[in-house]
C-alpha positions as CSV (number, residue, x, y, z in Angstrom):
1,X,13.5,-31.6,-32.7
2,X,11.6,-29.6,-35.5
3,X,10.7,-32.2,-38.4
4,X,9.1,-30.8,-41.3
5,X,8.7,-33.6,-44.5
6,X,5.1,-34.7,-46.4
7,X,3.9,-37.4,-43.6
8,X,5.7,-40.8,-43.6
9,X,4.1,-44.3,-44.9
10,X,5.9,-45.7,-41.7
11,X,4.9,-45.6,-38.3
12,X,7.4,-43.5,-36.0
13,X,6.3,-44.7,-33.0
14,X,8.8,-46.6,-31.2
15,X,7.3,-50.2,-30.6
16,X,7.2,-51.9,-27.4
17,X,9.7,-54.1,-26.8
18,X,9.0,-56.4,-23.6
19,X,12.1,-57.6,-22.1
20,X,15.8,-58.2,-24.3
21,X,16.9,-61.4,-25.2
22,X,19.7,-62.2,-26.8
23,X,19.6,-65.0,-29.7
24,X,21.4,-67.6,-28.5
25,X,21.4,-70.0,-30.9
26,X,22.2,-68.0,-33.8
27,X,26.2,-68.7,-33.4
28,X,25.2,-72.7,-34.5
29,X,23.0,-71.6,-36.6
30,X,23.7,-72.1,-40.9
31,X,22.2,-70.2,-43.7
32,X,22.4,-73.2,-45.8
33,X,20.8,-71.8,-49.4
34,X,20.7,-68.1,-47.4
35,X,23.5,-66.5,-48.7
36,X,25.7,-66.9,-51.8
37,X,28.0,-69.3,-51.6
38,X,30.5,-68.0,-53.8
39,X,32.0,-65.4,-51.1
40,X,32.9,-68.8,-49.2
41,X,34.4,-70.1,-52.2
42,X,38.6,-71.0,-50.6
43,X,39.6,-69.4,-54.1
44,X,37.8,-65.9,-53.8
45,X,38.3,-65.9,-50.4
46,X,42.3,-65.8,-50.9
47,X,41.9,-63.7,-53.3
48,X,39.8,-61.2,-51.8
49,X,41.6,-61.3,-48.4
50,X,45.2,-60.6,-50.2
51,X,43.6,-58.1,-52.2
52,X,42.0,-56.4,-48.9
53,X,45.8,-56.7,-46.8
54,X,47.8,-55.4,-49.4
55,X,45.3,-52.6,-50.7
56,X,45.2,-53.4,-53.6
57,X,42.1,-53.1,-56.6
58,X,40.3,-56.4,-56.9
59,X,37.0,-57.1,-58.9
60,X,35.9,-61.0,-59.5
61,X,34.7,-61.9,-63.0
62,X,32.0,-64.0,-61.5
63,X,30.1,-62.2,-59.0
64,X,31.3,-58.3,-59.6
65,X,32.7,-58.3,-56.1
66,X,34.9,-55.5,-55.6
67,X,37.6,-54.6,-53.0
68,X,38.1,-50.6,-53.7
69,X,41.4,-50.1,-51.5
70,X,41.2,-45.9,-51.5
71,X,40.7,-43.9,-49.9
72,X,40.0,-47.1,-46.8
73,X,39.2,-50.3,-48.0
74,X,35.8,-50.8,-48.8
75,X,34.2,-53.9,-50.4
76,X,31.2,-54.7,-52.6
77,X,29.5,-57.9,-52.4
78,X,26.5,-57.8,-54.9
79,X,23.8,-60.6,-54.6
80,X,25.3,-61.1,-51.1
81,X,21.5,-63.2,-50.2
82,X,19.6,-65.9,-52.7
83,X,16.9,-63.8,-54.5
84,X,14.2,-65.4,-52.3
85,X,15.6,-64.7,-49.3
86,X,16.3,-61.1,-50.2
87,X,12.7,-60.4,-51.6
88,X,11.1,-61.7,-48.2
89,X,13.5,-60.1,-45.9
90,X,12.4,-56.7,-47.8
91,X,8.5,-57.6,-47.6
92,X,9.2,-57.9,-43.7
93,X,11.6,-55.4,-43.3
94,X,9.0,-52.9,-44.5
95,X,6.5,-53.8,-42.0
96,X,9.0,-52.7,-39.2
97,X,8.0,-49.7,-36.6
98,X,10.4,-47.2,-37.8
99,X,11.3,-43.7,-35.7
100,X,12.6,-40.7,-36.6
101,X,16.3,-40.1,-35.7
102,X,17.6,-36.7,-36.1
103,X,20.9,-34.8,-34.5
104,X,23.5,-32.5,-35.4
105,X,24.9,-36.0,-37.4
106,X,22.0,-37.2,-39.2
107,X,18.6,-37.5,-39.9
108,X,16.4,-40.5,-40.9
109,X,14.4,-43.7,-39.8
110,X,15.4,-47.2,-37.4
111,X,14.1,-49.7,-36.9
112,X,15.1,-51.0,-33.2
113,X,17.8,-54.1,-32.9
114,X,17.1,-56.3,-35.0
115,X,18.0,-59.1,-32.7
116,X,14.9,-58.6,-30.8
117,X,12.9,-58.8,-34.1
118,X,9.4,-61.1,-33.9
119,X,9.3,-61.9,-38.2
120,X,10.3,-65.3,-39.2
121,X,12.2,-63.9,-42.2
122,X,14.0,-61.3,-40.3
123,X,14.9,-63.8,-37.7
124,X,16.5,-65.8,-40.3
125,X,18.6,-62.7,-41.3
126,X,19.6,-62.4,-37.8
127,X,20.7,-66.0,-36.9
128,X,22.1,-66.1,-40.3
129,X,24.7,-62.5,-39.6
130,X,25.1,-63.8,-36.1
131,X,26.2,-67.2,-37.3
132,X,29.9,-68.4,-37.0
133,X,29.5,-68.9,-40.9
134,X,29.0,-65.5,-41.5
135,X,31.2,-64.0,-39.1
136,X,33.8,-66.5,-39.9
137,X,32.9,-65.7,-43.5
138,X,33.5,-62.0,-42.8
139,X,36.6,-62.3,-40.9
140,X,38.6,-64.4,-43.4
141,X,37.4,-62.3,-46.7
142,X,39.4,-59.3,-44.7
143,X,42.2,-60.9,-41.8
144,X,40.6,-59.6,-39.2
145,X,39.6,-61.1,-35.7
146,X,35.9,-60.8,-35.2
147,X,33.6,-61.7,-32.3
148,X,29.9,-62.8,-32.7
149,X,28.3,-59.4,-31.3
150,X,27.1,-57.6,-34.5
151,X,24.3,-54.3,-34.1
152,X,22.0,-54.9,-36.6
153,X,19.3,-52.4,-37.4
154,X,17.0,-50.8,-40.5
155,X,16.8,-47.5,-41.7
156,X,14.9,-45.7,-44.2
157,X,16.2,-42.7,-46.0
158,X,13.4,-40.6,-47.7
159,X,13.4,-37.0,-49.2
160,X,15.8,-34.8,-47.1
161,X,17.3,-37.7,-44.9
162,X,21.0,-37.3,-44.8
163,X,24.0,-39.2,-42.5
164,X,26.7,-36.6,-42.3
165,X,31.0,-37.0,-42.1
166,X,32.0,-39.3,-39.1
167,X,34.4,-42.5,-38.7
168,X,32.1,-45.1,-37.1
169,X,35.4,-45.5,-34.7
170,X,33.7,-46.3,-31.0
171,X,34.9,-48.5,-28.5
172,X,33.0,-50.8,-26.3
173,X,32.2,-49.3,-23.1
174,X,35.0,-50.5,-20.6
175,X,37.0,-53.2,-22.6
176,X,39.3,-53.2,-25.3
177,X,36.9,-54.2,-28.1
178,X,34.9,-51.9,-30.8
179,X,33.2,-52.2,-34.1
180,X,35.8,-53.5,-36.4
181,X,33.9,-53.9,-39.7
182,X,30.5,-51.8,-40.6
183,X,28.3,-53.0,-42.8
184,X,25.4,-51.7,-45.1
185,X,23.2,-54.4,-47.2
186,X,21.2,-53.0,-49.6
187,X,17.5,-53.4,-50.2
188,X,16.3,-50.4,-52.6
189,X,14.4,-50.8,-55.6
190,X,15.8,-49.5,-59.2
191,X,18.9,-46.5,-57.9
192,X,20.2,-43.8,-59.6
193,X,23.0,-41.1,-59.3
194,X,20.2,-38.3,-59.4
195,X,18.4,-39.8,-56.4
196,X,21.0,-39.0,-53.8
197,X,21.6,-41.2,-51.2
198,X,25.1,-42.6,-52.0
199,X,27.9,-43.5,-49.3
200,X,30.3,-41.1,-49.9
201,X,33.8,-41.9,-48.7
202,X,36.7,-39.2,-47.6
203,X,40.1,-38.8,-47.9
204,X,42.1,-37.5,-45.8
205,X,44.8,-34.4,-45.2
206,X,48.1,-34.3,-43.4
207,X,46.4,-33.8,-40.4
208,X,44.5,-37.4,-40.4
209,X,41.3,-34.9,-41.2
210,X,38.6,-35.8,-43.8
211,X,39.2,-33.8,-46.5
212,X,37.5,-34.2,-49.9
213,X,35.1,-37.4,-51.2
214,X,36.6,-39.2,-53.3
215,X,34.9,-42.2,-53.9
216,X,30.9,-42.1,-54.2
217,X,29.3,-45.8,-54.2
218,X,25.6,-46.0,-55.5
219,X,22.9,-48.2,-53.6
220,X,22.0,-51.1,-55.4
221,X,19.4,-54.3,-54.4
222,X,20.7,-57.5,-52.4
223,X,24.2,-55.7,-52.4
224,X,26.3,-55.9,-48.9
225,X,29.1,-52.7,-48.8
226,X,31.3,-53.2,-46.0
227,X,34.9,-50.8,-44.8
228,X,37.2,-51.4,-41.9
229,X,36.3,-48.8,-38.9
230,X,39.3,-47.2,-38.6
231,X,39.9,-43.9,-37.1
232,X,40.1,-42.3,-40.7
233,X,37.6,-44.1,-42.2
234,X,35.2,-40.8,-42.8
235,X,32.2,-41.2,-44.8
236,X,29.0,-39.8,-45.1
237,X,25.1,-40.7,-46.7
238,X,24.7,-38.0,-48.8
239,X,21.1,-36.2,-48.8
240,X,18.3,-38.4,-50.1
241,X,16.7,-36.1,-53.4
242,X,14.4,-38.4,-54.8
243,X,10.5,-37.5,-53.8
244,X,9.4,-41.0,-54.0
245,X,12.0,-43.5,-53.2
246,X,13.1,-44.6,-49.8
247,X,16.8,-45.9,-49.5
248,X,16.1,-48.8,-47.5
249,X,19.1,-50.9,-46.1
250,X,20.1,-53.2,-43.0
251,X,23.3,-51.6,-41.6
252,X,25.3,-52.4,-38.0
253,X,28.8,-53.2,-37.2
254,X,31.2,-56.7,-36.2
255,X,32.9,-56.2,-33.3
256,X,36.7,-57.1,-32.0
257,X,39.2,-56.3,-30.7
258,X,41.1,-53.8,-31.4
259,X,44.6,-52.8,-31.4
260,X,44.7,-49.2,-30.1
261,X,43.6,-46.8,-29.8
262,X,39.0,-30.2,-33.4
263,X,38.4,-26.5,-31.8
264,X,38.1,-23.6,-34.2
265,X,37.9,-21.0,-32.1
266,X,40.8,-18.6,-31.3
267,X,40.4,-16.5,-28.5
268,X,42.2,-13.1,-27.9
269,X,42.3,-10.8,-25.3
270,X,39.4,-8.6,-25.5
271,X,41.3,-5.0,-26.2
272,X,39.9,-1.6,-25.4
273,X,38.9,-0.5,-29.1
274,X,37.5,2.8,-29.4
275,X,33.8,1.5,-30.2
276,X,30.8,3.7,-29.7
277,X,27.7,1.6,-28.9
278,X,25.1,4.4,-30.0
279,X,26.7,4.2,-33.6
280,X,25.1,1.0,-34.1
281,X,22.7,-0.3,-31.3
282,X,19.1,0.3,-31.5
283,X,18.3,3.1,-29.0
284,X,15.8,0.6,-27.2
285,X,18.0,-1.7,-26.5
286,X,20.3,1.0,-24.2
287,X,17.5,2.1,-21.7
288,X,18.3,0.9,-18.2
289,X,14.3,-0.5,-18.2
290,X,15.5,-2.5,-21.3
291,X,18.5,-4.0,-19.5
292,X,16.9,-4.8,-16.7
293,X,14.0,-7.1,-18.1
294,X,17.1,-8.7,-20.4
295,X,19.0,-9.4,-17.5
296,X,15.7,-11.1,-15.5
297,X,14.8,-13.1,-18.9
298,X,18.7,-14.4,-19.4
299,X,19.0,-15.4,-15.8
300,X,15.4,-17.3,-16.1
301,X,16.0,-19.0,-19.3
302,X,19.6,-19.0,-19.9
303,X,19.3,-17.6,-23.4
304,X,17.8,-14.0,-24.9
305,X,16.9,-13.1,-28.1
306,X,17.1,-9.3,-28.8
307,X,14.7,-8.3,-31.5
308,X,15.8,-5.4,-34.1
309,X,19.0,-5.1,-32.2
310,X,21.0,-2.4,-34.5
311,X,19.5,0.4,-35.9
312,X,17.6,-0.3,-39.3
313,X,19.9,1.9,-41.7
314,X,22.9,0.2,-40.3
315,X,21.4,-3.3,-40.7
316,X,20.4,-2.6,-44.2
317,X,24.0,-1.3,-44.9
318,X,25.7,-4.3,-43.3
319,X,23.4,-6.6,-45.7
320,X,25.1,-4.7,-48.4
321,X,28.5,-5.0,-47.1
322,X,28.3,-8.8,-46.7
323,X,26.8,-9.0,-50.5
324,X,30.4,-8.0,-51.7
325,X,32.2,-10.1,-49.6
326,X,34.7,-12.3,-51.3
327,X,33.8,-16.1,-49.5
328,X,36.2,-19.0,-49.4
329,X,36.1,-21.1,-52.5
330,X,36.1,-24.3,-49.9
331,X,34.0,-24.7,-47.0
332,X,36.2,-24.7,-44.0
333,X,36.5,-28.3,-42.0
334,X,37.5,-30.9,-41.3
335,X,34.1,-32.0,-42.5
336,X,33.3,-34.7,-39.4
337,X,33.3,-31.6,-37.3
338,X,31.9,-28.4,-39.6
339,X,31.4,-27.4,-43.2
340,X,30.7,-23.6,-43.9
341,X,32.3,-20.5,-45.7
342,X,34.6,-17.8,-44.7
343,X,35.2,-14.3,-46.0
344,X,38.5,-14.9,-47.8
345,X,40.1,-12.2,-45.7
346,X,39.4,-11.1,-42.2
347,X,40.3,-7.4,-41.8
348,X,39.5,-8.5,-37.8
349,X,42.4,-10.5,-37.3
350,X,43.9,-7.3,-37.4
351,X,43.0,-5.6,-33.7
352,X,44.8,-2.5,-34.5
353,X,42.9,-1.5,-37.1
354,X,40.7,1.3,-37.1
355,X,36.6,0.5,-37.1
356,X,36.4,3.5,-39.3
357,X,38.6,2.3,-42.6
358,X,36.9,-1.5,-42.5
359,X,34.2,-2.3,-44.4
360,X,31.0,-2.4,-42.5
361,X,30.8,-6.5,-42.0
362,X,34.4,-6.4,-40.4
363,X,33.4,-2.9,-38.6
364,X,31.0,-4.5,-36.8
365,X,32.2,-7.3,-36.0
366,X,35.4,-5.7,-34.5
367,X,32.4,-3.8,-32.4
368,X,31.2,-7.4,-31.0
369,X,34.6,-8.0,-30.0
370,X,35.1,-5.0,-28.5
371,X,35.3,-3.5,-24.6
372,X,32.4,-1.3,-25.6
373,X,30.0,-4.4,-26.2
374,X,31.8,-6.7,-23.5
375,X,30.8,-3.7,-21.0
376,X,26.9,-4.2,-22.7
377,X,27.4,-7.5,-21.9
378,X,28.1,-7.7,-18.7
379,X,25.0,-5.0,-17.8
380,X,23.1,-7.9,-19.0
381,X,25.0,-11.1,-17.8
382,X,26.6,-9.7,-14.9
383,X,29.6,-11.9,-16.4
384,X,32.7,-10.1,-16.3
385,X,34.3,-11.8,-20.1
386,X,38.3,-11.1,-20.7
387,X,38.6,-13.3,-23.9
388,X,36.4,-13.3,-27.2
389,X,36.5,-15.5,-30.2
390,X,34.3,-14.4,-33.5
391,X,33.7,-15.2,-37.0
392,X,31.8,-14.4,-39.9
393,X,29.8,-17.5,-41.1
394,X,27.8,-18.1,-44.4
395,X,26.2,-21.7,-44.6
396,X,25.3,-22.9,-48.0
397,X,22.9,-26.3,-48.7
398,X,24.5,-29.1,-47.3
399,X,26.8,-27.3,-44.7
400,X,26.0,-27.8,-41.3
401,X,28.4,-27.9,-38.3
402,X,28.6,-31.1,-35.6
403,X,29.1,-32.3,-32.1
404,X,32.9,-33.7,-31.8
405,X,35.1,-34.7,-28.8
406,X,37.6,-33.0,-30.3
407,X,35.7,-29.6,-31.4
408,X,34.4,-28.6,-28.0
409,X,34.5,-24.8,-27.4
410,X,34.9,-24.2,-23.7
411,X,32.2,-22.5,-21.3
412,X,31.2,-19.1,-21.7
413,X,28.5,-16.6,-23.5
414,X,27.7,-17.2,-27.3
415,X,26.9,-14.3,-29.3
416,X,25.0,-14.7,-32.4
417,X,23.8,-12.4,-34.8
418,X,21.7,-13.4,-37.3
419,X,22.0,-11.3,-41.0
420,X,19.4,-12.8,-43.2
421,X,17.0,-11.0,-45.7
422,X,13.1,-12.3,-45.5
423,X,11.8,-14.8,-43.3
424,X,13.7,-18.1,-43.4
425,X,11.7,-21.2,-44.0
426,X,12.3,-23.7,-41.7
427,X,11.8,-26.2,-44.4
428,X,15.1,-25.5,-45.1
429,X,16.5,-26.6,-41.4
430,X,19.4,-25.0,-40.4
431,X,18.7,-24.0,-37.0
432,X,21.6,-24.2,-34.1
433,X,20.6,-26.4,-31.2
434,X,22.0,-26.6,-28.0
435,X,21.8,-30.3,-26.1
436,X,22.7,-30.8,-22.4
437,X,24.6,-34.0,-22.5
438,X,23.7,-34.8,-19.1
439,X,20.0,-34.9,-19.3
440,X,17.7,-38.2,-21.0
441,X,17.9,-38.1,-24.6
442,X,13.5,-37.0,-26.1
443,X,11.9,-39.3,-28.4
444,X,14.2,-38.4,-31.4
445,X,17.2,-39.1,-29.7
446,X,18.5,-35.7,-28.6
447,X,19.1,-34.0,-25.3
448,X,17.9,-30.2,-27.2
449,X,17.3,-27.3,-24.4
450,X,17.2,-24.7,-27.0
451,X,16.9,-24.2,-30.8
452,X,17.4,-21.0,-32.9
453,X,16.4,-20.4,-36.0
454,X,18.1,-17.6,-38.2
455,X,16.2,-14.4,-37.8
456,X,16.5,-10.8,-39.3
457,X,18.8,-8.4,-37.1
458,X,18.2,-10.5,-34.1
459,X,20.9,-11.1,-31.3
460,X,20.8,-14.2,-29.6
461,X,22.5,-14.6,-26.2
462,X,23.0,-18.0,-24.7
463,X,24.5,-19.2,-21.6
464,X,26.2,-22.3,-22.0
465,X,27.9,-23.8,-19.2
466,X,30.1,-27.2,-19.3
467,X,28.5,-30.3,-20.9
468,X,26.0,-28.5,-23.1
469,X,27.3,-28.5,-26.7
470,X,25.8,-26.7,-29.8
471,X,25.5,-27.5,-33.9
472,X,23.9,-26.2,-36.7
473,X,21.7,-28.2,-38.4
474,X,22.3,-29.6,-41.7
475,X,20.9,-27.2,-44.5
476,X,18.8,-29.0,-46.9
477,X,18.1,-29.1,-50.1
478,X,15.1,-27.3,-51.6
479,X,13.2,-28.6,-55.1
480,X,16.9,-29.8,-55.9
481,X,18.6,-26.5,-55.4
């Protein structure tokens, strides 16, 4: 997938890891003088436990633990390791081969397991999160059942890295067991609010859909933050803005059992508008030669990207149109599956209505839904299409859209016209890429077949048949705007 960052002190070369083994011993095994005693303590541990079933605000006098019960319950452990233990764990954890992880969900460094980890200090860590103490420790601070089969990895957050809206809610392959508890512990140096970075936590609407943050938590040194993975438990890392930092933290999940277990796109008929394709089209891009070569190039690659598709009067005209649109004041979501703006009306939603009273925007859109351009289409495709669904999108910094079970659009032809003034700097991101879901993941994780960057008056036509999936990639931030 395209990266583009100042180079990275780590090495992203995956290391070679020669066989898996699992450490055995670790269950037996007690942190004695590891980790802070006071979290094992029979009176903050009743406390903190009836605090955590009945959702209710705690925060010890002693320590600064906190239990935050909305909008899921989340708690706050500071000094969660002795301070020698913590500073060699960082001095190892550094040393780590890191790679670059990027998707339509996130994008950052890991480490691999940490289980299979070589570095005396981080093999202490290990045995000491695998131990019955600390699982036991875990699982009576909150009521929950736990089993000793915690992921434990690193990751580094630096300039531009971002985690995006999701539940953590997965279930182990075949049984009735899943990650029950995540867990982040903390290893930055000196954090502040202007740095980015913090675990932001959603609420949610009627509809069991994340809906607004509502609780934004700060990394801060030796500190454990820990929520019950529930399917509403939505939260997100927010982008990383500080130029020299990295957010450094050892993160995974305790498994259990567990006790049980979005499209936007409307489609219509397409409707015999009155639509005339020489009105708008570029000239080249009618010729029967012209047609032709598109049709060999789609069928070869599965996508086509048509250069200077309308004429250049109307594209200029349709830049101003879309300047005076009226956008949404909210992105549309839910924001585990998309975040992006819509015009606040949608003259299209209308069918009836005559091309020639919208405003440009909506008149040509209604032409992309039209019989006129589904004919074009098919001269192209030789795909016969009796449904359309369409939108007008604007994507801001920070909006982005993802890959969720439950906001799958089905098979077909997607159409995408890119309106953009300049040349866009891929610095930015924001490009849409398409992953086949049954192919091996590359070296960053992803199964990408195609990526498409925003382009002046270019239309893009891909192919996408069942099990390859799309998202746009998170929009980042620029010199902090």
């Amino acid at each position: 997938m395209h990266s583009a960052r100042k180079p990275s002190p780590l090495n992203p070369k995956r290391r070679k890891i020669e066989g898996k083994s699992s450490p055995e011993s670790s269950a037996s095994f007690h942190p004695n003088g590891l980790i802070n005693d006071h979290y094992t303590d029979s009176n903050f541990v009743t406390n903190f436990r009836n605090a955590f079933q009945t959702r209710t605000d705690f925060e010890c006098s002693t320590t600064s633990a906190r239990l935050y019960p909305t909008p899921f319950r989340t708690g706050w452990l500071p000094d969660i390791f002795s301070s020698p233990f913590a500073h060699n764990v960082k001095q190892e954890i550094v040393t780590e081969y890191y790679r670059l992880k990027s998707s339509d969900l996130f994008e950052f460094y890991q480490s691999d397991d940490l289980k299979e980890t070589k570095k005396p200090q981080l093999q202490k860590l290990r045995d000491a999160l695998y131990s019955d103490h600390f699982v036991s420790m875990m699982s009576n601070l909150t009521g929950i059942e736990l089993n000793d089969t915690p992921d434990i990895s690193a990751h580094m957050y630096f300039e531009g890295h971002y985690l995006l809206c999701h539940d953590d809610d997965i279930e182990d392959d075949g049984e009735m067991t899943g990650r029950r508890i995540a867990f982040i512990i903390y290893l930055v140096d000196e954090w502040n609010e202007s740095d980015g970075g913090a675990l932001e936590l959603f609420n949610i609407d009627n509809g069991g859909n994340p809906a607004e943050v509502t609780r934004s938590i700060l990394p801060k040194y030796n500190t454990m933050a820990f929520f019950e993975v529930t399917p509403t438990s939505f939260h997100q890392v927010a982008e990383v803005l500080s130029p020299t930092k990295a957010r450094l933290s050892i993160s995974g999940w305790f498994h259990g059992s567990l006790k049980t277990r979005l499209s936007l796109a409307v489609y219509r008929p397409i409707t015999p508008k009155v639509s005339k394709i020489t009105e708008y089209v570029n000239p080249r891009c009618l010729t029967d030669e012209f047609i032709q070569r598109a049709r060999k190039t789609l069928r070869k690659k599965y996508f086509l990207e048509i250069q200077d598709f309308l004429k250049d009067d109307v594209y200029d005209k349709l830049l101003e149109s879309l300047d005076r649109v009226g956008w949404s004041e909210k992105p549309i979501g839910p924001a585990n599956i998309r975040k992006y703006y819509l015009p606040k009306s949608n003259t299209v939603d209308n069918l009836s209505v005559d091309s020639a009273s919208l405003p440009l925007h909506s008149a040509i859109q209604s032409f992309f839904t039209s019989g006129a351009f589904a004919e074009y289409l098919y001269s192209i495709s030789c795909w016969r299409f009796h449904s359309v669904a369409s939108e007008t999108r604007r994507f801001y910094r920070n909006n982005y859209t993802v890959i969720h079970d439950n906001g799958w659009d089905r098979e077909g032809l997607d159409v995408v016209f890119s309106c953009i003034r300049g040349v866009w700097n891929e610095l930015w991101e924001g490009s849409t890429i398409y992953i086949d879901t049954e192919v091996e993941p590359d070296e960053e994780g992803t199964e990408k077949i195609y990526e498409m960057w925003p382009e002046q008056n270019v239309l893009t036509l891909v192919l996408r048949p069942k099990m390859t999936h799309r998202f746009v990639k998170h929009l980042k931030c620029e010199d902090g705007k």
